[in-house]
C-alpha positions as CSV (number, residue, x, y, z in Angstrom):
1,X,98.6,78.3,159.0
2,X,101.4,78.5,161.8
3,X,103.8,80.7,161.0
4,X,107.6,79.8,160.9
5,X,109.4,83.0,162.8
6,X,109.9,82.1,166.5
7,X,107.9,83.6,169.1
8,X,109.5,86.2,171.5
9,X,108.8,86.0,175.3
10,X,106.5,89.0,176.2
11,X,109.0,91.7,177.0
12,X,109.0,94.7,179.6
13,X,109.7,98.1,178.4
14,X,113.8,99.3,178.6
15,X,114.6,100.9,182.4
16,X,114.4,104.1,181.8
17,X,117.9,105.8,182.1
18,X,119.0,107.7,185.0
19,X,118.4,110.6,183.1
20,X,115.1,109.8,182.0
21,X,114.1,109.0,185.5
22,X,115.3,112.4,186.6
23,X,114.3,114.4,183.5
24,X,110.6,112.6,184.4
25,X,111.0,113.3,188.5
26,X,111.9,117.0,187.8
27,X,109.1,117.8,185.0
28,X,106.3,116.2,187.6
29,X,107.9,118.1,190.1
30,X,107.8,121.3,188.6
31,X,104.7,121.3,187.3
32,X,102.9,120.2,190.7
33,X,104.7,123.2,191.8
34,X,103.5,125.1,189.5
35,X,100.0,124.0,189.5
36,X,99.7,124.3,193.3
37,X,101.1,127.8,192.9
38,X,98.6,129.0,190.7
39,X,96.1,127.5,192.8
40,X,97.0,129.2,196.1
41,X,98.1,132.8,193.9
42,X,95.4,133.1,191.5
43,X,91.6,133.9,192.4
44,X,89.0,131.9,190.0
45,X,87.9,134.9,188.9
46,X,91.2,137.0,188.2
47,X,92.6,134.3,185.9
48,X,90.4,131.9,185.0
49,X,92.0,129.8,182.4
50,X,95.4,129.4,184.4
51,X,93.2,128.3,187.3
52,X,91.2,126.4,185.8
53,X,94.4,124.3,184.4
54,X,96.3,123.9,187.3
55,X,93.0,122.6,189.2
56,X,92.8,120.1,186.5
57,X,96.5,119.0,186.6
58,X,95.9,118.6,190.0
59,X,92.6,116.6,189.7
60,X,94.4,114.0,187.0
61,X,97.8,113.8,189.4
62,X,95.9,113.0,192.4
63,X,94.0,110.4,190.6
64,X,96.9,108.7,189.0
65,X,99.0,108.9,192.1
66,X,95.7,107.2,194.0
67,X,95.5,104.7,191.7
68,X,99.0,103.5,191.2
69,X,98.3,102.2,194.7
70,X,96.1,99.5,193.4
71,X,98.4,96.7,191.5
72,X,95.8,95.1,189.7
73,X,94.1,98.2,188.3
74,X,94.9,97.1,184.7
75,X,93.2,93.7,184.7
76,X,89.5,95.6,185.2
77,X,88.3,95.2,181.6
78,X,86.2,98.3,180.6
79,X,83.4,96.7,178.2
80,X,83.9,97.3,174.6
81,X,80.8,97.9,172.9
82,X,80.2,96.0,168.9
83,X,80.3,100.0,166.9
84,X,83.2,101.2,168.4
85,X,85.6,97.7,167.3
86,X,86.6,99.3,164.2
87,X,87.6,102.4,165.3
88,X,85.3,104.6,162.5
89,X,84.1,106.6,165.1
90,X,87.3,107.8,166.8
91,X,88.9,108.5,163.6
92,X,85.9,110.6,162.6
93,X,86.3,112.4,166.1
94,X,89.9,113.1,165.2
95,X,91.8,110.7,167.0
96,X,94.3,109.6,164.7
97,X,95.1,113.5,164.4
98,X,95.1,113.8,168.8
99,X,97.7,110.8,168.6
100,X,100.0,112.5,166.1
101,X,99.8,115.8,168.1
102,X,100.6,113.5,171.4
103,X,103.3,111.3,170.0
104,X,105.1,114.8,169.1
105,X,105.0,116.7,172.3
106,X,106.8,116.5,175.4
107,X,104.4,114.4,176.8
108,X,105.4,110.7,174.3
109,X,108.8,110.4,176.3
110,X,106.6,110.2,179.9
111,X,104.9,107.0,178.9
112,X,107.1,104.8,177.6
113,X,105.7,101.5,178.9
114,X,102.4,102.4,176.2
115,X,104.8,101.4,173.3
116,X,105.7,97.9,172.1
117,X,108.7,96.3,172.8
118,X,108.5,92.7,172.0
119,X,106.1,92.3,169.1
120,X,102.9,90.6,168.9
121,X,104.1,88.8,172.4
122,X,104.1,91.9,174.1
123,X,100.2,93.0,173.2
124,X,98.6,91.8,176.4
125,X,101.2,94.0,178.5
126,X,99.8,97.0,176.7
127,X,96.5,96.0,176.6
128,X,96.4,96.1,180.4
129,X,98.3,99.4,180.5
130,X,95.3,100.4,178.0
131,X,92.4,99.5,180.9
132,X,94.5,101.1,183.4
133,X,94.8,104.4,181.8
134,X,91.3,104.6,180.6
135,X,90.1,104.3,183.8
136,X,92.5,107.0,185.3
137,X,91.4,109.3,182.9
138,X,87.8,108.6,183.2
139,X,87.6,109.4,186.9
140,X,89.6,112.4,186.3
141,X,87.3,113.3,183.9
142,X,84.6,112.6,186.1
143,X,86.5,114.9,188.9
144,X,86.8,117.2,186.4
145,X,83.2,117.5,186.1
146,X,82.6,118.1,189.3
147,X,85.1,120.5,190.0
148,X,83.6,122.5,186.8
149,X,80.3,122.8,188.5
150,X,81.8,123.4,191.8
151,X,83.4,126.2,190.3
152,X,80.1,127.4,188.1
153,X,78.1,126.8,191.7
154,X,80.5,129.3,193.2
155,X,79.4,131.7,190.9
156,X,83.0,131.6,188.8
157,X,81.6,130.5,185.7
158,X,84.1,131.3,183.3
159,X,86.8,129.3,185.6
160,X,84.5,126.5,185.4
161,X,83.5,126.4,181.7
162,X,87.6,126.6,181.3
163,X,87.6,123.3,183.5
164,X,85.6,122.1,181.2
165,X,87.0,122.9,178.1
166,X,90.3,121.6,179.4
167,X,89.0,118.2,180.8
168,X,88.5,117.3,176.6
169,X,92.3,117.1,175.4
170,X,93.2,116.1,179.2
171,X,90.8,113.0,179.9
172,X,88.2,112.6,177.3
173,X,90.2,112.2,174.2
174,X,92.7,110.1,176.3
175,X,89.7,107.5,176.8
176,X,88.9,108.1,173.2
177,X,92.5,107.4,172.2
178,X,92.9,104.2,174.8
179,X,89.7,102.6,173.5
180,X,90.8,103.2,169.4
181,X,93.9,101.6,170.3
182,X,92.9,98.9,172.6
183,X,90.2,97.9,169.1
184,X,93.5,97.7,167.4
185,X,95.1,95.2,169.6
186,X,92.5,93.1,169.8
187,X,92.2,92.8,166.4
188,X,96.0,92.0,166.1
189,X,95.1,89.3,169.1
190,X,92.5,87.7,167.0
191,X,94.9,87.7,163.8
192,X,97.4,86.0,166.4
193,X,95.0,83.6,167.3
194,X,94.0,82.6,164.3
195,X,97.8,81.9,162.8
C-alpha cells in the first residue's frame, strides 16, 4: 500500500554555524596540539597511557585527513554478513549502551552529517556516510595494531598494550556501532521499498 504523505527530496545536513565551524576548527586544533606534544615530551615508557593516546589520536587523524581526499570513499560497500542483519550481536556487545555514552559527550556535536535530516529520503546520504566511516575506523584500527606491536617490539610493552586497549572505544566499537546502524537502515530501506 502507497502511503499518502508526500515524499521529501533527500536533504543535506544544516551548514554548520560560524560558531560551530570554529568551536570544531579549534577543538581539532587543540587536540592535535596536544597529541603531538605528548608525543614529542613524553617517553613510552615514562607515561605510557598518555602516550599511547596521543599516538592513537594521531593514527585515526591522519587516516581521516587521508581519506577525506578520496570523494567517493562512501560508495565502497563493506559486505554485510546474514547474522549480524538484526543487530543481536552488537546489542549483546553493548552497543546500544556505546551509542548513548557517544550521543552524550562532546564528541555528538562533531558529526553532525551522521543524523537524519530529511526522513526516510535522506537514509541513502547516511548510509554512505556509514561505509565511509567504517572504513576510516577500520584502517585506524588496523594502524592501531601495528603501532601496538611496534611499541611492544620496542620493548615498551605497557605503552603498547595501552594502544591496544584504546584502539577498542576509538575504532572497533565505532565499526561495531556503524555496522548496527547501517542493519537498521537497511531495514527501514526495505520497509520503504515495500510501501
Amino acid at each position: 500500500m502507497k502511503s499518502c504523505l508526500p515524499v521529501k527530496p533527500p536533504t543535506s545536513p544544516p551548514p554548520l554555524s560560524r560558531r560551530q565551524v570554529g568551536l570544531r576548527i579549534l577543538m581539532s586544533t587543540i587536540l592535535a596540539i596536544l597529541a603531538s606534544n605528548v608525543l614529542s615530551h613524553t617517553a613510552p615508557d615514562t607515561h605510557p597511557f598518555s602516550f599511547a593516546l596521543a599516538a592513537s589520536w594521531m593514527v585515526l587523524i591522519l587516516t581521516v585527513v587521508l581519506l577525506l581526499s578520496f570523494r567517493q570513499l562512501g560508495s565502497y560497500e563493506v559486505p554485510f554478513a546474514a547474522w549480524e542483519r538484526d543487530g543481536t550481536i552488537y546489542r549483546c556487545a553493548g552497543v546500544v549502551q556505546y551509542r548513548w555514552i557517544l550521543l552524550h559527550s562532546p564528541f555528538a556535536w562533531l558529526f553532525p552529517d551522521f543524523k537524519l535530516y530529511g526522513g526516510r529520503s535522506d537514509l541513502p546520504r547516511v548510509l554512505r556516510r556509514s561505509y565511509g566511516a567504517e572504513i576510516a575506523h577500520v584502517i585506524a584500527a588496523i594502524l592501531n595494531v601495528i603501532l601496538a606491536g611496534v611499541l611492544i617490539g620496542s620493548g615498551y610493552g605497557i605503552a603498547g598494550i595501552w594502544a591496544l586497549l584504546i584502539n577498542v572505544p576509538f575504532n572497533v566499537y565505532i565499526i561495531i556501532l556503524q555496522r548496527w546502524n547501517r542493519g537498521r537502515i537497511l531495514r527501514l530501506l526495505q520497509q520503504t521499498k515495500k510501501n
